[in-house]
TORLUM-419224 format. One line per 8 residues: number of its first residue (from 1); for each residue x, y, z of N, C-alpha, C. Coordinates in Angstrom, 1 decimal, decimal comma. Atoms other than C-alpha are relative to their C-alpha. Layout:
BEGIN
NUM> X:Y:Z:X:Y:Z:X:Y:Z; ...
//
This chain:
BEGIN
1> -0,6:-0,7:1,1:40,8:-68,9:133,8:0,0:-0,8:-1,3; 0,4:1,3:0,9:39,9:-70,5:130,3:1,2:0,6:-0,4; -1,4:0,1:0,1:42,8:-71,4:128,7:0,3:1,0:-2,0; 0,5:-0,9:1,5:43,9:-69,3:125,6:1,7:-0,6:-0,7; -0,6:0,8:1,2:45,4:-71,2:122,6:-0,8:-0,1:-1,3; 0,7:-0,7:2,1:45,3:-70,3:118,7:-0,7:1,1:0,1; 0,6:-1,7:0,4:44,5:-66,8:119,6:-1,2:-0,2:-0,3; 1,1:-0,2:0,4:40,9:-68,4:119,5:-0,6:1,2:1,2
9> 0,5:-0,7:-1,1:40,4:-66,1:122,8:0,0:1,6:-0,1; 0,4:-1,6:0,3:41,8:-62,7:121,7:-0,8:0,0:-1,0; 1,0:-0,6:0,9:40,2:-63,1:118,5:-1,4:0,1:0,3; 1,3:-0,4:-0,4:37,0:-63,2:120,0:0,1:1,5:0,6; -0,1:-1,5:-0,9:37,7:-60,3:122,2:-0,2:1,0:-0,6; 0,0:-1,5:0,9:39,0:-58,2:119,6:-0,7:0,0:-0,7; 1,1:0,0:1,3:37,1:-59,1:116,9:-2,0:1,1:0,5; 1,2:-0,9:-0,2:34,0:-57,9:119,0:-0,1:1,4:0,8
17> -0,4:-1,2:-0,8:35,3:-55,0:120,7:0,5:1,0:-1,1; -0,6:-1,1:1,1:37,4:-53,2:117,5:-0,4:-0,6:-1,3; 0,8:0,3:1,3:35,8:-54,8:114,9:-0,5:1,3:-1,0; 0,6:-0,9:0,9:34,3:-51,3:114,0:1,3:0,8:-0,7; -1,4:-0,5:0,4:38,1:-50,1:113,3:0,7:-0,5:-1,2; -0,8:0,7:1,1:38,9:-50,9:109,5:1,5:-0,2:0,3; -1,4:-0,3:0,0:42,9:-51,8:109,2:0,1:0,7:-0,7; -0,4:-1,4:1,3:43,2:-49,6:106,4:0,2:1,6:0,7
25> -0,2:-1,3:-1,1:42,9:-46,9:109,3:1,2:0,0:0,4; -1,1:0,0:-0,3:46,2:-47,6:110,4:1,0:0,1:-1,1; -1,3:0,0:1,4:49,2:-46,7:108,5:1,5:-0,3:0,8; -1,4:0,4:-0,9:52,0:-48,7:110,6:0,7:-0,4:-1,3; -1,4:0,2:0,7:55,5:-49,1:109,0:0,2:-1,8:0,5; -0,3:1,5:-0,7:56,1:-53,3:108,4:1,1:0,1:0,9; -0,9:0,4:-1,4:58,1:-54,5:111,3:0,6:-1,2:-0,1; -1,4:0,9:0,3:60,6:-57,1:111,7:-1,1:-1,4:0,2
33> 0,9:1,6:0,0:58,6:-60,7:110,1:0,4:-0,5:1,0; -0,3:1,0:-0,8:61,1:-62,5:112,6:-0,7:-0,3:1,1; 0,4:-0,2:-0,8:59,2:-61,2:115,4:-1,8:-0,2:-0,1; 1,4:0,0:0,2:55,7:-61,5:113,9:-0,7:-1,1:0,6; 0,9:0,9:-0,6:53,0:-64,2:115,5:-0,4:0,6:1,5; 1,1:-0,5:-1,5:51,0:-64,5:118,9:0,6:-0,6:0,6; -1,0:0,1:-0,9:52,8:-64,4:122,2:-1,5:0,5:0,7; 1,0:0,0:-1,5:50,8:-65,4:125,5:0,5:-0,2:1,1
41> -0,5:-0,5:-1,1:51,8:-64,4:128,5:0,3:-1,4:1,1; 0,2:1,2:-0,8:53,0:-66,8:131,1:0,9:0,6:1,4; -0,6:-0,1:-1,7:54,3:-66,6:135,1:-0,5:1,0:0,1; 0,8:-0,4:-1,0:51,9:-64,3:136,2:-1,5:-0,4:0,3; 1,4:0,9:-0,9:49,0:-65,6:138,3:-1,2:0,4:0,1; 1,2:0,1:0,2:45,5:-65,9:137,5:0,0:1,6:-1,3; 0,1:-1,1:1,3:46,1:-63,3:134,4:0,1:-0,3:-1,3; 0,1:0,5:1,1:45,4:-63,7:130,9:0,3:0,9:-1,1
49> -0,6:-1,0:1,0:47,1:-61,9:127,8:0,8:-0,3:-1,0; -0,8:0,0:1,3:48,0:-61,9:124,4:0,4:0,7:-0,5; -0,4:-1,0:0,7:49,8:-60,1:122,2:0,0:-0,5:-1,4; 0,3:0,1:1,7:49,3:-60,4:118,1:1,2:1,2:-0,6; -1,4:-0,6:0,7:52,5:-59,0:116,1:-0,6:-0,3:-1,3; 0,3:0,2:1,4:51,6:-58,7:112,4:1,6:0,5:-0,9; -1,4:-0,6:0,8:54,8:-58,3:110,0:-0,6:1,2:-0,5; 0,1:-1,1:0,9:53,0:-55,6:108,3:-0,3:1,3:1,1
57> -0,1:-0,9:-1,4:53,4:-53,3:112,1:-1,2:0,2:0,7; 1,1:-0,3:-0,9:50,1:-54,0:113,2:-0,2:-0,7:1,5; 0,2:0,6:-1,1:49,3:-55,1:116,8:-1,0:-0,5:0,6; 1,6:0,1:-0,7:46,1:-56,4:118,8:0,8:-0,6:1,3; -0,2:0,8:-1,1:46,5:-57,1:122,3:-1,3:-0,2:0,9; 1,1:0,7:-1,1:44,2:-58,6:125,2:0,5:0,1:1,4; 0,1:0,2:-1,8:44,5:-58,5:129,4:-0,9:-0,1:0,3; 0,8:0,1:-1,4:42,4:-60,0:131,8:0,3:-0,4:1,2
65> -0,3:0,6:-1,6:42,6:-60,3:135,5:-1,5:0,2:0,7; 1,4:-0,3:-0,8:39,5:-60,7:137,7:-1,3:1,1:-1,3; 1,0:-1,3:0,8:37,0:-57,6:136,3:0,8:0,4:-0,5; -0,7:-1,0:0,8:39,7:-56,0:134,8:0,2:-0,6:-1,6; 0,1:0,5:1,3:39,6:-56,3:130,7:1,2:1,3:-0,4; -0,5:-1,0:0,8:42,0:-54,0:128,5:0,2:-0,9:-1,9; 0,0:0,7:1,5:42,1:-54,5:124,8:0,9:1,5:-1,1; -0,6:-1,4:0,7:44,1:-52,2:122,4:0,7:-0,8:-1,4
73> -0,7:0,3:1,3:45,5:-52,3:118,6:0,7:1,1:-0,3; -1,2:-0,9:0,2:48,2:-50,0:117,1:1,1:-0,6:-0,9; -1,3:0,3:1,2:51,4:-49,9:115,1:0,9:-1,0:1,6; -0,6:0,3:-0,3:54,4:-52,0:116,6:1,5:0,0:-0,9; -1,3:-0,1:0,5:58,3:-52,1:116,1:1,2:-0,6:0,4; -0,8:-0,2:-0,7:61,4:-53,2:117,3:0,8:0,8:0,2; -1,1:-0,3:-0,4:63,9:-51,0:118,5:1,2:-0,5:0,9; -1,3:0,6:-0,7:67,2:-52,7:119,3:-0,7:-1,0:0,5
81> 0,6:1,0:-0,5:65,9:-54,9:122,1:-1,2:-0,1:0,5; 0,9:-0,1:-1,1:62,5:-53,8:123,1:-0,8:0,4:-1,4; 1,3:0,2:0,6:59,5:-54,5:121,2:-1,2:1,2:0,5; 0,9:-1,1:0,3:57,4:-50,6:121,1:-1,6:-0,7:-0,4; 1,8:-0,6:0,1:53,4:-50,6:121,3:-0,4:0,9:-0,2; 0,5:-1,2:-0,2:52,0:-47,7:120,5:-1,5:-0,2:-0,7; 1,6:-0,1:0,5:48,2:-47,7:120,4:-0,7:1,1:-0,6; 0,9:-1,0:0,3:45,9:-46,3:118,3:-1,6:0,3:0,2
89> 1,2:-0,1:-0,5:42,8:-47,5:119,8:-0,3:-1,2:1,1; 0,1:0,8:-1,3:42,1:-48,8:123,4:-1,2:0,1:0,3; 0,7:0,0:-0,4:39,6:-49,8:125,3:0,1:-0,7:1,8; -0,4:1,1:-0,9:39,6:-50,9:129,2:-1,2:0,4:0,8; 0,9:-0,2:-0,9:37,5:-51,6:132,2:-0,2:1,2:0,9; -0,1:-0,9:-1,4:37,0:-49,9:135,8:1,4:-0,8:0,3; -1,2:0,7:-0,8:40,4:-50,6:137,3:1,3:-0,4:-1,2; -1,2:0,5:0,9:42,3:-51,5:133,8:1,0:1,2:-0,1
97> -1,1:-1,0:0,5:45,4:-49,3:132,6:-0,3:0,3:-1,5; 0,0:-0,2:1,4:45,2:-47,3:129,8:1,2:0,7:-0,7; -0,9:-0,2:0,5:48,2:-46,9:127,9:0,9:0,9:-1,6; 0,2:-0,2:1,2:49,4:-45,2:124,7:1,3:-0,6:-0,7; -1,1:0,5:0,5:53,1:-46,8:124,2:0,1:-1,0:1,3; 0,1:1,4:-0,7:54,2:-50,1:126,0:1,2:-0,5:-0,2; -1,0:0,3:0,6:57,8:-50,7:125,5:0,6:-1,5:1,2; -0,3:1,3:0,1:58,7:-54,7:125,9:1,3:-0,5:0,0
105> -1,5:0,9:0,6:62,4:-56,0:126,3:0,0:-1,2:-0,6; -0,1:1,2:0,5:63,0:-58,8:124,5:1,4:-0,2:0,4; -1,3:0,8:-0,9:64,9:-61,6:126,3:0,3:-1,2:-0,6; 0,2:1,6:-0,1:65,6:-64,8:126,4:-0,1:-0,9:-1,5; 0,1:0,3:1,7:65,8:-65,4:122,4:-1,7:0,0:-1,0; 1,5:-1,1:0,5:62,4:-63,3:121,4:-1,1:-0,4:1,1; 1,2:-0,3:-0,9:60,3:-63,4:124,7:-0,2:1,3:0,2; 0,9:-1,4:-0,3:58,5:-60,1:125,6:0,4:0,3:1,5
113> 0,1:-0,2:-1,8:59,5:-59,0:129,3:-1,1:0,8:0,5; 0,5:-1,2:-0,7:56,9:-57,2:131,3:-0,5:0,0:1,1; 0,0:-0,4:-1,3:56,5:-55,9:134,7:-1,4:0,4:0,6; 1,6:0,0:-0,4:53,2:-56,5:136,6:0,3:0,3:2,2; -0,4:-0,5:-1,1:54,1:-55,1:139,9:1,4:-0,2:0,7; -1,3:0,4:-0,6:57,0:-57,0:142,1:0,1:-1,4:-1,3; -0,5:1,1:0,8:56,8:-60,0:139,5:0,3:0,4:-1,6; 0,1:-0,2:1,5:58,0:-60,2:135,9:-0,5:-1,3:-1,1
121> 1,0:1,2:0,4:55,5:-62,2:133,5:1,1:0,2:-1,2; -1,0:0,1:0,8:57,2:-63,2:129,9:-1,2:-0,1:-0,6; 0,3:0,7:1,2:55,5:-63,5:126,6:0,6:-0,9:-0,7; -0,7:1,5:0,7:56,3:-66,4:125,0:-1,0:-0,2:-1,9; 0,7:-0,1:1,2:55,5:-66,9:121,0:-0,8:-1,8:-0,1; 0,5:1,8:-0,1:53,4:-70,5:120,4:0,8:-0,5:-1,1; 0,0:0,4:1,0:54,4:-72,9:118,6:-0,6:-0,5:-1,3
//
């Protein structure tokens, strides 16, 4: 699993997958700065995933596991404790999930919770 640090990994991804999707397409509502940067997933096993938070409510995220790829951008939000996805444009493999909202607890003093069968993986923001 190559290791993914400075978002050089999703921006590859996205960049060549949604590239044809100006942002000016999206009309997300800014979202809470505090929560804004890139959050990479950690404690689950052989899986790879970012999440991209922009203060101005935009999103880009990344999953990979084995053959499975999902990729998706959209508005984001907080509500109370739980960090809202709502996609406006996905894309996934054979076998990925396709999603259109994605709602995230936030724990642990701004990690991302999320539930990958019997385990729960965390996002974590970099430093």
């Amino acid at each position: 699993m190559p290791q993914l640090r400075s978002g050089i990994w999703l921006a590859a991804l996205l960049g060549a997958a949604l590239a044809a999707s100006p942002a000016s397409a999206q009309s997300c509502k800014p979202a809470r700065a505090d929560m804004a940067g890139l959050y990479t997933l950690r404690g689950v096993m052989e899986t790879g995933s970012q999440i991209m938070l922009h203060a101005d409510g935009r999103f880009q995220y990344m999953l990979a596991y084995g053959a499975v790829d999902e990729l998706a951008e959209g508005c984001w939000q907080r509500v109370n404790d739980v960090v809202v996805l709502t996609t406006t444009k996905m894309q996934v493999s054979k076998g990925g999930n396709r999603f259109s909202r994605l709602s995230l607890p936030v724990v642990d003093g701004g990690k991302l919770a999320r539930q990958f069968g019997q385990r729960t993986g965390m996002y974590e923001r970099g430093n």
